[in-house]
C-alpha positions, 0 to 999 in steps of 0.5 A, a space after each residue: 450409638 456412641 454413648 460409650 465413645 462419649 463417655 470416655 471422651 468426657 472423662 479424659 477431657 475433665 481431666 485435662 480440663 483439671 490442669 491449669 496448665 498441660 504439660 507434654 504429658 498431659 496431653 499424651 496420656 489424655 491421647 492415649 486413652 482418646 485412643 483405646 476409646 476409640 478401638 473400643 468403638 470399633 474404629 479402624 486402627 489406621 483411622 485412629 493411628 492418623 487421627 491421634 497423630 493430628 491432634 498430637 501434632 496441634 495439641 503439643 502446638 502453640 495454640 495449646 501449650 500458650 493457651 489459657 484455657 488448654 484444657 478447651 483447645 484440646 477439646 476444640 481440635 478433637 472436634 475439629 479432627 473428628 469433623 475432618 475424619 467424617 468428611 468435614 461437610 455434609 455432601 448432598 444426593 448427585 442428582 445432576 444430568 438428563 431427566 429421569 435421573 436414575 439413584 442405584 441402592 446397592 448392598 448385601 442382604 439384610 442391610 436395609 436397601 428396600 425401606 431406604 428406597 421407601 424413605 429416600 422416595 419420601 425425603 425426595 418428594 419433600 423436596 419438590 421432586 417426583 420419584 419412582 421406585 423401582 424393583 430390580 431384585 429378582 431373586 429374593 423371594 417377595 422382594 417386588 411385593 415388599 417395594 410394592 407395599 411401601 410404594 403403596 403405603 407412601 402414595 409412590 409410584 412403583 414400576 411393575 417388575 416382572 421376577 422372571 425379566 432380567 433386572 438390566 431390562 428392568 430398569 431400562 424399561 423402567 426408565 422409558 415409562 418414568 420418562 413418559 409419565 413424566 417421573 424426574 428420579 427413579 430410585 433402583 433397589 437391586 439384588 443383594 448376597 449374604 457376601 461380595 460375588 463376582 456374579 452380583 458385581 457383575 450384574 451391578 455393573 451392567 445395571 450402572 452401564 445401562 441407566 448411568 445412574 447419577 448416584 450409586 448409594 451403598 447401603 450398608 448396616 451401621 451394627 456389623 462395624 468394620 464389616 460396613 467399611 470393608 463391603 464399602 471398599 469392595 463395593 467402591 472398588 468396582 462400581 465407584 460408588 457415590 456414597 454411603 446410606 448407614 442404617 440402624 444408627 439409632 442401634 446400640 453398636 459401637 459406631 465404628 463404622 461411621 468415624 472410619 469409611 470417609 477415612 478408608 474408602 474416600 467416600 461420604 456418608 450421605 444418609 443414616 437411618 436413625 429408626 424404623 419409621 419412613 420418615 427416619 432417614 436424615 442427611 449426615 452431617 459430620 459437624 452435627 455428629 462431631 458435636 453429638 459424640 462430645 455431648 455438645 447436642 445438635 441443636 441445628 438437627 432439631 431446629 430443622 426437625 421443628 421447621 419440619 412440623 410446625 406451621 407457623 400461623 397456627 404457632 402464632 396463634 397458640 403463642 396469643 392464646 398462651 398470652 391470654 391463658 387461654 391454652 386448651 386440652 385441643 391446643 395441648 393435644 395438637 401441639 403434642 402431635 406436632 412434637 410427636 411427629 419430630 421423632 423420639 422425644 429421648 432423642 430430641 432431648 439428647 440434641 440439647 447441649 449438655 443434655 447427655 453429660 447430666 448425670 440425672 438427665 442422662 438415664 432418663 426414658 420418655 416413654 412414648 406409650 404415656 403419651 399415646 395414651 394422654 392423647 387417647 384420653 383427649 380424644 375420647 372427650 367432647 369439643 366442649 370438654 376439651 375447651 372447658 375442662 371444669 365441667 368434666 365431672 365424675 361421670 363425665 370422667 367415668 366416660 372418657 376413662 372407658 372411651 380411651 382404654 384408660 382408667 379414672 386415675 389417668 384422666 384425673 392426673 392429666 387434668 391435674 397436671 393440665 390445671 397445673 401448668 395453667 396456673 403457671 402460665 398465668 402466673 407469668 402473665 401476670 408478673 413475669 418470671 416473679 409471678 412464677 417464682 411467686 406460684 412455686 417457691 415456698 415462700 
């Protein structure tokens, strides 16, 4: 999403980072295209007004002008300001009072409340708890069946709405049955409109006064811009919304949304929704995106999505059997499974730092369909096959290229890029990092 943002930020910090010393100048010409960048990305314009001023204010200060590197320090308070912008810290869910504590997802249509109610279910059941969803949009047609698909789909509990019963009375009754099914979060997916109403407000609002929600989480679409912060305010103003979920961050808008609603409404992005899958739903962290946008990467995100998936025996054991160069076809399959499951491999990759700024690297699309089919082809063979793969011979091949949809040619190439990387892995066991030079170098 800010690709754009992060370019122009690179090209202005080279430059600056080209002076050995920063004049008054300097600065306010490198400022002046910080700013055009960031009304380009859709920032609002009394944001990007303060922010500039900031960082002006630090950046002609001492700390820049006596430093040594100044070029870095500017770098630095950027960082330090956009952090600020987004709300400095990650603000977790309130999910504070009495049990079952109701969460409220509110929004216009097509913004996205019914799948963040099936992925905020999966991300609260990660942590210990025991939600219940609940449909309480009665107007939209089949929008009960879609809650209801999820909930069965995830293995989560969804109270059974009638669409002819008013939704106050719905999550009312909802919040006795949760209380004697011994549910502790009821997550209420209500009524949106194409526009801010007065009828839908009103409705909200006697929802809120119904249940007492511990949280109200607007859910708003990160691709309609200013439009997001503005529904954000409206929404804010008469209900006091909690925070705000941002869906479809992983979409190619420009991603003024999120530099401008903590500045605008007073109020944190808890969550965005980084893809369509149920488990895309991740906390914000206004550091992390800070550092994502100046193409520092996010290496905390991707430890944690590691943490997420990776058993740490079955770590220990692949990391003996690497030692003893006895890493199979299974082994490779499974831990290929495990990556899989941390998301899009483009996106892991650009969490490294550094990664977005190589020019070469930066292009580069992993597609995801090659690695389906490497695991189909593993699939197709038999246990022993996998564990000893010089008995696959040429009818052996014929078979497995058959049983995966695949051809001869992708059988040879994973069994020779396997081959390969096994040679390598023993050429470090054996002699270290020179063993590995040894195997590669020419020489």
């Amino acid at each position: 999403m800010f690709d754009n943002l992060s370019e122009r930020l690179d090209s202005v910090f080279k430059k600056l980072k080209g002076h050995g010393k920063l004049k008054e100048k300097d600065v306010e010409d490198g400022l002046k295209e910080v700013r055009i960048a960031l009304l380009e990305a859709d920032v609002h314009y009394k944001v990007v007004k303060k922010f500039i001023n900031d960082i002006k204010e630090r950046a002609l200060g001492q700390e820049v002008m006596k430093s040594l590197t100044p070029g870095q320090q500017v770098i630095k308070i950027v960082n330090d300001e956009l952090t600020k912008l987004m709300g400095a810290s990650h603000e977790d869910l309130n999910l504070s009072g009495p049990v079952p504590i109701p969460v409220m997802l509110v929004g216009l249509q097509g913004s996205g409340k019914t799948t963040t109610a099936g992925k905020l279910a999966v991300l609260m059941r990660k942590n210990g708890r025991k939600p219940y969803l609940v449909p309480a949009d009665v107007y939209r047609p089949a929008a009960i069946k879609q809650l209801k698909k999820l909930g069965d789909q995830l293995d989560v509990p969804v109270f059974p709405s009638d669409a002819k019963k008013d939704p106050v009375k719905i999550c009312r009754e909802a919040v006795k049955k949760a209380r004697k099914e011994g549910y502790d979060t009821l997550i209420l997916d209500t009524a949106g409109r194409l526009h801010v109403d007065e009828e839908l407000m009103t409705e909200l609002v006697r929802i809120r006064d119904a249940v007492h929600p511990s949280d109200i989480l607007l859910v708003a679409d990160a691709m309609t811009g200013q439009d997001a912060v503005n529904i954000a305010k409206s929404y804010d103003e008469i209900l006091d919304i909690g925070g705000v979920v941002l869906t479809k961050m992983d979409g190619d808008a420009r991603g003024g949304a999120a530099l401008s609603i903590k500045a605008v409404t007073g109020k944190p992005i808890k969550f965005i929704g980084v893809g369509e899958k149920l488990n895309q739903l991740e906390p914000f962290h206004p550091d992390r995106m800070a550092s994502s946008i100046l193409g520092m990467g996010d290496v905390l995100t991707f430890i944690e999505k590691a943490q997420s998936v990776v058993d740490e025996e079955q770590a220990a054991e692949i990391e003996k059997k690497l030692r003893k160069s006895q890493f199979t076809l299974e082994d490779f399959r499974d831990q290929m499974v495990q990556i899989r499951k941390m998301g899009s491999l483009t996106d892991l990759l650009n969490m490294i730092p550094g990664f977005s700024k190589n020019k070469q690297m930066k292009n580069l699309e992993v597609d995801e369909r090659e690695l389906v089919k490497i695991e189909a082809i593993i699939n197709s063979m038999t246990p022993r096959e996998r564990r000893q793969h010089t008995i696959i011979n040429g009818s052996r091949r014929k078979r497995i290229a058959r049983g995966s949809g695949t051809t001869v040619q992708d059988v040879n190439k994973l069994i020779k890029n396997y081959t390969q990387v096994m040679k390598m892995i023993k050429k470090i066991n054996k002699g270290g990092m020179r063993g590995l030079g040894r195997g590669i170098l020419p020489f």
